[in-house]
Residue, then its C-alpha position, 0 to 999 in steps of 0.5 A: x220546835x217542841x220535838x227538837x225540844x224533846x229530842x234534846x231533853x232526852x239525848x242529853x239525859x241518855x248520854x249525860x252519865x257516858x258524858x260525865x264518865x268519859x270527861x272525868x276519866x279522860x282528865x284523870x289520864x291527861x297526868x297519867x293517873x291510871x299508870x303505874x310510877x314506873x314503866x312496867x309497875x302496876x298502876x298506883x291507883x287500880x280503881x282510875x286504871x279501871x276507869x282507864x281501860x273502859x275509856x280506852x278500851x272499851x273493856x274491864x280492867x286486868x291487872x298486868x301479869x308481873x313482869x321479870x326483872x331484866x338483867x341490870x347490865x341492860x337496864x344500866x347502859x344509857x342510850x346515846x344522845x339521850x337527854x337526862x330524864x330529869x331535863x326531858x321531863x322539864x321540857x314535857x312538863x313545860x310544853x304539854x301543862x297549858x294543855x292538860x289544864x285546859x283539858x281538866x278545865x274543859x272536863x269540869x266544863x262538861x261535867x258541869x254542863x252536862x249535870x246542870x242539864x239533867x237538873x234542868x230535865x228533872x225540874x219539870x215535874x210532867x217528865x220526871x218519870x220518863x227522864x228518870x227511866x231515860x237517865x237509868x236506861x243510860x247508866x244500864x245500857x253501857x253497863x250490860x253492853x260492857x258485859x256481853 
């Protein structure tokens, strides 16, 4: 039992950074934080763009080459049997808002869980070095892996 024990304490204190990273960044998204207001618009907020492409991608964040402006006859013919966007985006707002505060909810949840965790392994003085270098092998390893 104590190995499983172990085997817990440092897995969980391994991956609690790429955790609290990813629940973060990913409830960020769920209101499309890291796009722009507008299709084609740089992103209103780069630093959660950047945490996006990471999320996403798995790679450094490049702001879009601006785009060309297209002609206004093409942008200004409407399609058929399409919804006005103020309707559209009522009906997504109301379908899809439970979800998206379930998952902000869900990532306060882990982030908290995950944080209260490695509290736990730094209570125990006997470790503290090895889950301290554990903790920093975690935030190291993705960062340099991110650089090769």
């Amino acid at each position: 039992m104590p190995t499983i024990r172990q085997l817990h304490r440092y897995l969980g204190v391994f991956f609690t950074p790429a955790i609290v990273f990813f629940a973060f960044s990913g409830a960020l998204q769920t209101f499309n934080l890291h796009k722009g207001a507008h299709r084609g618009d740089p992103p209103t907020y780069p630093w959660i763009a950047a945490m996006a492409s990471l999320h996403q991608d798995q790679e450094l964040y490049e702001a879009p080459a601006p785009k060309p402006q297209a002609s206004k006859a093409a942008n200004a013919a409407p399609a058929e049997n399409a919804k006005p966007k103020s309707e559209a985006k009522q009906e997504e707002e109301h379908s899809s808002m439970p979800l998206k505060l379930f998952v902000v909810a869900l990532a306060i949840g882990l982030c908290a869980s995950s944080l209260a965790g490695l509290y736990i392994a730094f209570s125990n003085p006997r470790v503290r070095l090895p889950v301290g270098l554990t903790l920093a092998a975690g935030m190291l390893l993705p960062a340099i892996l991110l650089l090769v």
